[in-house]
Structures are given as structure tokens and as C-alpha cells.
MMTF fields as JSON, N, C-alpha, C and O atoms, coordinates in Angstrom:
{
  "mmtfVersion": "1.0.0",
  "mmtfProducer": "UNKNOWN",
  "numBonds": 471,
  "numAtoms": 472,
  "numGroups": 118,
  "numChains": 1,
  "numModels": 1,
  "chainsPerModel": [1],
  "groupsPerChain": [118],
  "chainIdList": ["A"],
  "bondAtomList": [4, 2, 8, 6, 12, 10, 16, 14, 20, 18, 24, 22, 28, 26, 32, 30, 36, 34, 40, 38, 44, 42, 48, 46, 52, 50, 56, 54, 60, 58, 64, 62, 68, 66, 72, 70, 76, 74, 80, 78, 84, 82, 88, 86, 92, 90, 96, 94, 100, 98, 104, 102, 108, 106, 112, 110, 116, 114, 120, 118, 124, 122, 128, 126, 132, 130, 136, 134, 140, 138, 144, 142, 148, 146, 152, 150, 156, 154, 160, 158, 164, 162, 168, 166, 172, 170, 176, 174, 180, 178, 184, 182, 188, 186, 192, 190, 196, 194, 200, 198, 204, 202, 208, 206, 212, 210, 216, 214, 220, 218, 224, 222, 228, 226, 232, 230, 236, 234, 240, 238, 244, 242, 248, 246, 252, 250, 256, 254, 260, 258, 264, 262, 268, 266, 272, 270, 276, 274, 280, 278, 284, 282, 288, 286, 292, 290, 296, 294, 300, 298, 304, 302, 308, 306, 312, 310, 316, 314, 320, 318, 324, 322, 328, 326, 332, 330, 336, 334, 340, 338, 344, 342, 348, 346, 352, 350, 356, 354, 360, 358, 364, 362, 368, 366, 372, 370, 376, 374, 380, 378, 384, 382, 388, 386, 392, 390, 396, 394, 400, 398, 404, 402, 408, 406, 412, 410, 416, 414, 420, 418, 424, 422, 428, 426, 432, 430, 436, 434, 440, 438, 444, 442, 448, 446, 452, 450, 456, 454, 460, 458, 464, 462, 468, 466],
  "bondOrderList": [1, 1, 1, 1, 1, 1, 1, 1, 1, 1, 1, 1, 1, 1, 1, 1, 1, 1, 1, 1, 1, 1, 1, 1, 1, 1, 1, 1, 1, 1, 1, 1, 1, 1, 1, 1, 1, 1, 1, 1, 1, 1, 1, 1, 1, 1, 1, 1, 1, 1, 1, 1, 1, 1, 1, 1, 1, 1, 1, 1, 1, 1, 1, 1, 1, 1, 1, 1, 1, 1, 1, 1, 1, 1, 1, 1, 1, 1, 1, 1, 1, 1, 1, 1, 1, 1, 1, 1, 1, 1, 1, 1, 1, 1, 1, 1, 1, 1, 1, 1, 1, 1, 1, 1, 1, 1, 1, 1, 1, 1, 1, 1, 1, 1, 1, 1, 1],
  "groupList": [{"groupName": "UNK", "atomNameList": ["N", "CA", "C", "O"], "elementList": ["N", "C", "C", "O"], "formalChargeList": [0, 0, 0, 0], "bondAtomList": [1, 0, 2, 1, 3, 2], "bondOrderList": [1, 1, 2], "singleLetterCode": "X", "chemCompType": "L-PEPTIDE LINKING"}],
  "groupTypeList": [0, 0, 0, 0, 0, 0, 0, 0, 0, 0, 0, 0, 0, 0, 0, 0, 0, 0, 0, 0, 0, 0, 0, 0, 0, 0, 0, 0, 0, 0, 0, 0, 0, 0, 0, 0, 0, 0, 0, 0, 0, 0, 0, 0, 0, 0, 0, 0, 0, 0, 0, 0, 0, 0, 0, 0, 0, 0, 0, 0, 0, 0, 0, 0, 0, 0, 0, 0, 0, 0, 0, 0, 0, 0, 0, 0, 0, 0, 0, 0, 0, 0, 0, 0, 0, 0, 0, 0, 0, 0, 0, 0, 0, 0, 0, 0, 0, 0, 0, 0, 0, 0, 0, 0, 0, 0, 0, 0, 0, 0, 0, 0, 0, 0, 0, 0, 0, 0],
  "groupIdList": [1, 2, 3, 4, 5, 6, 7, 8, 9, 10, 11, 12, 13, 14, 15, 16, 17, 18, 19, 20, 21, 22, 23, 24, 25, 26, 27, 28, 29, 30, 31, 32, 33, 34, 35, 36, 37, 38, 39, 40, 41, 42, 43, 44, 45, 46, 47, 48, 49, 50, 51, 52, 53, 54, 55, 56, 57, 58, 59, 60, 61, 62, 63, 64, 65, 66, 67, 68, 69, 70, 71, 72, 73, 74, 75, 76, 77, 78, 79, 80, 81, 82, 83, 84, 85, 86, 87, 88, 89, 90, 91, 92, 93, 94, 95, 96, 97, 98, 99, 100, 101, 102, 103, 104, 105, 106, 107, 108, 109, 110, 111, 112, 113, 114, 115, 116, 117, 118],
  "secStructList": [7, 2, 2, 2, 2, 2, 2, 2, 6, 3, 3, 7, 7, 7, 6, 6, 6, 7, 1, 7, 3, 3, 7, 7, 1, 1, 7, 7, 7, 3, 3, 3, 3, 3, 3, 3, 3, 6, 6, 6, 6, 3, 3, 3, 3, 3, 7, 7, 1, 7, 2, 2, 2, 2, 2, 2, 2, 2, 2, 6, 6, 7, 1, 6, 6, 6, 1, 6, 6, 7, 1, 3, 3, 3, 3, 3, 3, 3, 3, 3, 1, 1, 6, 6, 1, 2, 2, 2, 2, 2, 2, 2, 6, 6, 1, 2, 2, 2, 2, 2, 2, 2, 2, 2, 2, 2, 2, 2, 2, 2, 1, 1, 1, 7, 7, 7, 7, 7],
  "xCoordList": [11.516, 10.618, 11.313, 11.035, 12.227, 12.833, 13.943, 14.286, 14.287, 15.597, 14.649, 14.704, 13.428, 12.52, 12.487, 12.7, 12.108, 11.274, 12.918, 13.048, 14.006, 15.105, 15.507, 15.764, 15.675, 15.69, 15.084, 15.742, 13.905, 12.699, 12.841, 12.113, 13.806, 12.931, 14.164, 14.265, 15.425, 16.317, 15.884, 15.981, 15.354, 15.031, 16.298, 17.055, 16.309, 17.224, 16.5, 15.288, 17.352, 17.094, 17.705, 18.936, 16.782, 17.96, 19.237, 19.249, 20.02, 21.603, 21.148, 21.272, 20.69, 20.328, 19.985, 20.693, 18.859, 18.343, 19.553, 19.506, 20.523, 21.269, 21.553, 21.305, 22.063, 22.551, 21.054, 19.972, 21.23, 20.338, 19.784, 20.605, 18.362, 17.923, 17.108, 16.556, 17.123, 15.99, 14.638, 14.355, 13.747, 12.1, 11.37, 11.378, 10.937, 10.046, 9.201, 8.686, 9.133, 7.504, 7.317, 7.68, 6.42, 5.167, 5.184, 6.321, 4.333, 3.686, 3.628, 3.081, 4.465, 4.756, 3.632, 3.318, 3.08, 1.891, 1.983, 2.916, 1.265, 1.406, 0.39, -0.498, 0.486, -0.359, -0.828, -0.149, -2.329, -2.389, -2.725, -3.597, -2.083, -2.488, -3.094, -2.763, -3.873, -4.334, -3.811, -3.943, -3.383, -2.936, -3.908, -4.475, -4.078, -4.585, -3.737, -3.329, -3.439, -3.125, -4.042, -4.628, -4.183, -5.099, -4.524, -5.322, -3.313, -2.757, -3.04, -3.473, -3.205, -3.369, -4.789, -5.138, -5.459, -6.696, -6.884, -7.867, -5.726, -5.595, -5.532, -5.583, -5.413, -5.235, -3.811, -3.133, -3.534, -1.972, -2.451, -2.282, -2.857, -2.415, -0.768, -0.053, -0.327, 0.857, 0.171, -1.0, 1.467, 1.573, 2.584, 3.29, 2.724, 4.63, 3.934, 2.886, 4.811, 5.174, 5.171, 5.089, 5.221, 4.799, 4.267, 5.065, 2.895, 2.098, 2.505, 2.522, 2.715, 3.194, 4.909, 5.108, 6.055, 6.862, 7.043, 7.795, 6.382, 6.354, 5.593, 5.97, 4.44, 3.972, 4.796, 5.045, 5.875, 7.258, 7.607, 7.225, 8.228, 8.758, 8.391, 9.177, 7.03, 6.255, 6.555, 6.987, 6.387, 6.21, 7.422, 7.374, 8.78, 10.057, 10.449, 11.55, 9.462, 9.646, 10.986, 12.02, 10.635, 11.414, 11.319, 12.12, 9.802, 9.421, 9.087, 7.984, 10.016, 9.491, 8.109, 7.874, 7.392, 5.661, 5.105, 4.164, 5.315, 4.296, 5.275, 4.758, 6.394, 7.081, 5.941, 5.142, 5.86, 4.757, 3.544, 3.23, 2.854, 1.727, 1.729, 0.75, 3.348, 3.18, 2.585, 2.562, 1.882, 1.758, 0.572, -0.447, 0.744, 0.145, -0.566, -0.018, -1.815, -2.453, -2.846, -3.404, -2.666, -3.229, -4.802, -5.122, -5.613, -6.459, -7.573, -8.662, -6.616, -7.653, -6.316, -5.306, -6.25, -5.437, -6.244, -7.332, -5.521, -5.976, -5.099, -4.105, -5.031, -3.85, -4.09, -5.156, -3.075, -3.003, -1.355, -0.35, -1.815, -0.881, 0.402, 1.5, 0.245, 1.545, 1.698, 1.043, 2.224, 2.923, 1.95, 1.582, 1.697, 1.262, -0.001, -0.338, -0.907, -2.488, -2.497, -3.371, -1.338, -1.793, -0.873, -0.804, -0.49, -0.032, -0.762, -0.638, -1.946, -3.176, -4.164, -4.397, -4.808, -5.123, -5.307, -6.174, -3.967, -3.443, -3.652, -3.875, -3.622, -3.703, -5.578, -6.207, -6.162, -7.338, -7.82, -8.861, -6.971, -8.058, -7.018, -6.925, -6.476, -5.901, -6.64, -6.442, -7.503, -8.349, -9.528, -9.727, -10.545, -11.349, -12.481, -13.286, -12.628, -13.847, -13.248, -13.842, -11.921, -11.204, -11.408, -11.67, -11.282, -11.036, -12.523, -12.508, -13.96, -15.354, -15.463, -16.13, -14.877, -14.81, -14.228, -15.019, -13.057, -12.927, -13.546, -13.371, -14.071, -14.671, -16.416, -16.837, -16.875, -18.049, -17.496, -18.185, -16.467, -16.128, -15.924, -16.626, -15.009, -14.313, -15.58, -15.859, -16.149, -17.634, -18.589, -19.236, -18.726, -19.948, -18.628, -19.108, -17.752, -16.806, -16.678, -16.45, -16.79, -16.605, -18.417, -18.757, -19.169, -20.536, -21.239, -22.302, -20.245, -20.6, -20.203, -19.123, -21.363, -20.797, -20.856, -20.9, -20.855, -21.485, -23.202, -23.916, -23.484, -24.435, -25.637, -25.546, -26.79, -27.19, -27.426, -27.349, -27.648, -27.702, -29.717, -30.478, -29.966, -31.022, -31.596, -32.698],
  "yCoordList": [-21.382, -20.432, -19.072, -18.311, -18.831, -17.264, -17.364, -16.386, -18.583, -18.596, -18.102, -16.959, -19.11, -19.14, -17.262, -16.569, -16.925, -15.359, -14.754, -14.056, -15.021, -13.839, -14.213, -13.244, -15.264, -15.716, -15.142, -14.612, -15.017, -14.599, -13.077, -12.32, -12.745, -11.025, -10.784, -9.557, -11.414, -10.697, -10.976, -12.161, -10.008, -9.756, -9.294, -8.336, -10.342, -9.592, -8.83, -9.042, -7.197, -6.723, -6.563, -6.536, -6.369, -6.432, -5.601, -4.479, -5.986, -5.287, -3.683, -3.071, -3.128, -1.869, -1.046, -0.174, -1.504, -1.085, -0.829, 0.262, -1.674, -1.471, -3.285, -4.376, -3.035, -4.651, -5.099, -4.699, -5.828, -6.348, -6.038, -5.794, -5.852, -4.659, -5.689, -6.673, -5.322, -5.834, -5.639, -4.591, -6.328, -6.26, -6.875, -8.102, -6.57, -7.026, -8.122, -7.913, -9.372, -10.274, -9.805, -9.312, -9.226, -8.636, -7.159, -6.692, -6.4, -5.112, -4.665, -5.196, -3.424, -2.914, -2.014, -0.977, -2.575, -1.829, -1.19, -1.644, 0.206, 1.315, 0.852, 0.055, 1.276, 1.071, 2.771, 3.791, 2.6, 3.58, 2.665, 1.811, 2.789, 1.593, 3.028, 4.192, 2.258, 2.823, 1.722, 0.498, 2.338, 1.587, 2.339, 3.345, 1.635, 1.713, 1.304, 0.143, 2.119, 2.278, 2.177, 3.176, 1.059, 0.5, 1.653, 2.398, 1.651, 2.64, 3.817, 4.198, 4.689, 5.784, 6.251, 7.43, 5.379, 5.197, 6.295, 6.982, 6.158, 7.276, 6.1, 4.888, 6.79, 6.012, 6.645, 7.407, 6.159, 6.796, 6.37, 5.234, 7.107, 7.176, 7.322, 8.248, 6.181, 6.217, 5.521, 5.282, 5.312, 4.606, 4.58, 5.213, 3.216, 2.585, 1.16, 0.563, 0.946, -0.31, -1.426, -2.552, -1.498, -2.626, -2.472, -1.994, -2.746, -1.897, -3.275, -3.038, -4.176, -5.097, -4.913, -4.926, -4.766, -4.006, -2.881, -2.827, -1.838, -0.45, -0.701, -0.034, -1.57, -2.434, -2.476, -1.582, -3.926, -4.245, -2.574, -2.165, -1.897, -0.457, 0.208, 0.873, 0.136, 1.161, 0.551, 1.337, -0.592, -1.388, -1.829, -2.209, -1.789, -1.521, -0.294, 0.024, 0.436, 2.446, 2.926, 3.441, 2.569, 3.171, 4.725, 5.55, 4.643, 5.904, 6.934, 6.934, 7.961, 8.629, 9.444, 10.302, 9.109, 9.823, 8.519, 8.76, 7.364, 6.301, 5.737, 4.693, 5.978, 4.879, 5.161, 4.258, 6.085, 6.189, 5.31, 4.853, 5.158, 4.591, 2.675, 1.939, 2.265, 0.903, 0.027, 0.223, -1.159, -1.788, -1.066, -0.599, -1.04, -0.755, -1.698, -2.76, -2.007, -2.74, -2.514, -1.433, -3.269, -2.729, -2.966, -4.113, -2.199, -1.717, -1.794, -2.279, -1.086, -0.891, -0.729, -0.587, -0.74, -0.609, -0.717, -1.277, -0.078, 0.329, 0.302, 0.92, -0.407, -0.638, 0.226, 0.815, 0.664, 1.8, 1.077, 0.607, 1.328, 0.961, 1.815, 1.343, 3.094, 3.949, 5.059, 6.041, 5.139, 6.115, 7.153, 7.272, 7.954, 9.035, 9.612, 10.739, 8.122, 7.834, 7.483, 7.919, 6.631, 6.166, 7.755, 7.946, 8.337, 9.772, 10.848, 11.671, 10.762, 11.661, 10.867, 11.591, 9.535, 9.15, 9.644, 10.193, 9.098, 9.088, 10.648, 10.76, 11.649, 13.193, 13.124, 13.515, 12.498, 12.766, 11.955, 12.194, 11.023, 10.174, 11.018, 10.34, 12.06, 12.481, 13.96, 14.491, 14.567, 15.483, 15.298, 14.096, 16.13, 15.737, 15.208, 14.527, 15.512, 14.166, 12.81, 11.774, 12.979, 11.717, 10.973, 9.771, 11.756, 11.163, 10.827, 9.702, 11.146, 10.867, 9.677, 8.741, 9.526, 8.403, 7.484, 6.718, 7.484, 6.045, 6.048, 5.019, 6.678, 6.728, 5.589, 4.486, 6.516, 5.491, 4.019, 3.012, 3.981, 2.473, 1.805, 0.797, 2.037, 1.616, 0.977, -0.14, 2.222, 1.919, 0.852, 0.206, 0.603, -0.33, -1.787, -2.819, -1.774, -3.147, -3.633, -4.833, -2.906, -2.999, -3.56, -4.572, -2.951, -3.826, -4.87, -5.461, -4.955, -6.839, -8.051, -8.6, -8.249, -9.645, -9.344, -10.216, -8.276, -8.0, -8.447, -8.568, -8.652, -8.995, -8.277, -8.09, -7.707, -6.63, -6.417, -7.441, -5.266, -5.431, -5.424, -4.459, -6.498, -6.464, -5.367, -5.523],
  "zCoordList": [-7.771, -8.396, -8.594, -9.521, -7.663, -7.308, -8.796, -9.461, -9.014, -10.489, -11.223, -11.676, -11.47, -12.923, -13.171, -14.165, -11.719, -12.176, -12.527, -13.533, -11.756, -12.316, -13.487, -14.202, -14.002, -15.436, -16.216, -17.111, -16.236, -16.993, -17.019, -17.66, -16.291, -15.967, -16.924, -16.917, -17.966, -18.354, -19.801, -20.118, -20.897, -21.782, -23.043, -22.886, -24.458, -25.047, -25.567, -25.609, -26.361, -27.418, -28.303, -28.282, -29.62, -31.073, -31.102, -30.596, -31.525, -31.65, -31.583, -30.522, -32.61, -32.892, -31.443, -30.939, -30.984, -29.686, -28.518, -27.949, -28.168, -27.435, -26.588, -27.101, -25.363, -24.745, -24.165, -24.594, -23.317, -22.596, -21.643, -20.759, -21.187, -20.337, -19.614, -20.107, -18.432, -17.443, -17.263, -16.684, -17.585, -17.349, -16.311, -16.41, -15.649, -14.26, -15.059, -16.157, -14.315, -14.754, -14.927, -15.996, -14.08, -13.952, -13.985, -13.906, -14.069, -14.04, -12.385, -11.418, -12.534, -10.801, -10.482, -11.065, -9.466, -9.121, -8.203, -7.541, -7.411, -6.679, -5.542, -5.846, -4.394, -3.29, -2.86, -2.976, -2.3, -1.291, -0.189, -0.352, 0.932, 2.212, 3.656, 3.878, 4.157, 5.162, 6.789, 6.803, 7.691, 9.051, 9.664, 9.237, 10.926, 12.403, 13.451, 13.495, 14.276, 15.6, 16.756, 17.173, 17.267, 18.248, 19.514, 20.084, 19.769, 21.183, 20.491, 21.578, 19.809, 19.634, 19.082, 19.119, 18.643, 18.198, 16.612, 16.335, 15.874, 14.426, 13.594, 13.801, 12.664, 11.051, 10.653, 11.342, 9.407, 8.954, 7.32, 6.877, 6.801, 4.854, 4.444, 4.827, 3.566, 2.772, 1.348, 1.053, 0.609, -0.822, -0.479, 0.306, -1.571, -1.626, -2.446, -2.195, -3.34, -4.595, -3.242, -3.733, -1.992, -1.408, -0.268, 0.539, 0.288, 1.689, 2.627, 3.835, 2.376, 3.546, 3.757, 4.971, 3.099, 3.74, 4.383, 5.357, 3.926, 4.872, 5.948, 6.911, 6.23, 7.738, 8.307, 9.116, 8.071, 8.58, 9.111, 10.207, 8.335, 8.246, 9.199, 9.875, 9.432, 10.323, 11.777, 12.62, 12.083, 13.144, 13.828, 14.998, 12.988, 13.767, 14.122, 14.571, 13.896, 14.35, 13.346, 13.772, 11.709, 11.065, 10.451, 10.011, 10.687, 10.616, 11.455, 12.003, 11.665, 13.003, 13.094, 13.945, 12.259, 12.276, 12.796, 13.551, 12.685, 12.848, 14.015, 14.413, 14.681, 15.914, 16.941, 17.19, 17.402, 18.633, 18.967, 20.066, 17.64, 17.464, 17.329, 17.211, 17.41, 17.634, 18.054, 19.269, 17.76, 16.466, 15.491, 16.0, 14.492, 13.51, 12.831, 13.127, 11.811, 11.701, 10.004, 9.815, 8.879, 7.579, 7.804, 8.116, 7.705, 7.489, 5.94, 5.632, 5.381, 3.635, 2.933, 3.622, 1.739, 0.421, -0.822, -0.957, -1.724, -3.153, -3.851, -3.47, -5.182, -6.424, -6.955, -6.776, -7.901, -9.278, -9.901, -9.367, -11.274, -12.188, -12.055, -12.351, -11.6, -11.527, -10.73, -11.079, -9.986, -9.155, -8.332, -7.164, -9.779, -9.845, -9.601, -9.239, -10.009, -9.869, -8.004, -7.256, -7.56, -6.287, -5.228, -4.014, -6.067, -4.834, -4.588, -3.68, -5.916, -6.171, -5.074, -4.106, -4.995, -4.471, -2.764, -2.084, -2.57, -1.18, -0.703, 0.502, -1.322, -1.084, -0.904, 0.079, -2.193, -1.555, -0.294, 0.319, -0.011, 0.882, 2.281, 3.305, 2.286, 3.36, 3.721, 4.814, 2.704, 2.639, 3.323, 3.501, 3.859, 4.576, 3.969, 4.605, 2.581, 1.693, 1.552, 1.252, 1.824, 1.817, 3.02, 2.975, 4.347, 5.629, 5.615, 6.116, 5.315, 5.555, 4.628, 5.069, 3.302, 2.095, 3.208, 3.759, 3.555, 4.955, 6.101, 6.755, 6.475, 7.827, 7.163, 7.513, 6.235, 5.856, 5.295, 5.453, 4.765, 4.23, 5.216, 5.302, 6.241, 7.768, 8.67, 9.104, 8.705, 9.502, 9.011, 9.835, 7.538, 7.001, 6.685, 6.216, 6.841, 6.703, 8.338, 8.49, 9.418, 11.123, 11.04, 11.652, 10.425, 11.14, 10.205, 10.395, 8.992, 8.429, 9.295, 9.517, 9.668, 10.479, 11.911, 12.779, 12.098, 13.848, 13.645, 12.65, 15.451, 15.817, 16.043, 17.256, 15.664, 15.634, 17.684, 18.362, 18.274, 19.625, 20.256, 20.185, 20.678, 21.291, 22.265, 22.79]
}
């Protein structure tokens, strides 16, 4: 499958245009990812073109803001088509209408499926 996609991803163009240029399959999409730290009991907002490698990332203490807080846990994520939409994002959900926007999502996704208490 891994030939088919690098095969596929090499696109000609007409003489005029220039040589042969590389095109992704697919359409590269932007993350805003949210983690949890069970030992520290925080959250951590990033973006990055892949939220399950920067997991990896976070969780071998590659980052020295998030080593402390090992293991880390994905939480929530959000797509955007480009960059720029998911860094705007990530700023608001790091603002404090941002931090209450997850705190109510966090909170009503933690009590689907709990038991109500007698």
C-alpha cells in the first residue's frame, strides 16, 4: 500500500510549468489536540499536522513543558484544513473562554455513560 501511495504522490507537469513536483494523496490537515495528565491533573493545548505523533513526542519527555507531566493522554482534537485556522484555534481554546469551551465539553463527554448516583 506504502509503494501505491509514493507512486501516486509523484505528479507530472507540462514541459512549460517546470520538472516534476511532488503532491501529497491526500490533503494535509492541521490538528488542535488537547492532552491530560492524570499525575499532574492539567491539560496541555498544541496543534501539529499529526496529534498522535507529538503524543509519542510528549510521552518520551521530548518536550520540556510536558516531560513532568508523564503519561499524557489525547483527550479532544479538532481538524482544520490549514495551519493557520488550527493556530488561531489553539490560541483561543488556550484563553479563558477557551479553557470554559473545554471544561463544559470535557465535563458533558466524562458524564455520558456514567451512572447517575442514588
Amino acid at each position: 500500500m506504502q509503494e501505491w501511495f509514493n507512486w501516486h504522490a509523484w505528479r507530472a507537469c507540462d514541459r512549460e510549468s517546470g520538472p516534476w513536483v511532488r503532491i501529497p494523496p491526500f490533503p494535509l490537515m492541521y490538528y488542535v489536540y488537547v492532552l491530560y495528565s492524570n499525575k499532574l491533573k492539567k491539560r496541555y493545548i498544541g496543534s501539529s499536522d499529526n496529534p498522535q505523533k507529538r503524543l509519542t513526542e510528549h510521552n518520551k519527555g521530548k518536550s520540556p513543558f510536558t516531560k513532568s507531566g508523564i503519561p499524557w493522554k489525547l483527550i479532544y482534537y479538532e481538524s482544520f484544513p490549514d495551519k493557520s485556522s488550527a493556530i488561531k484555534r489553539e490560541r483561543f481554546l488556550k484563553s479563558g473562554q477557551g479553557r470554559k469551551f473545554l471544561d463544559g465539553l470535557l465535563l458533558n463527554s466524562a458524564s455520558v455513560g456514567s451512572q447517575p448516583e442514588a
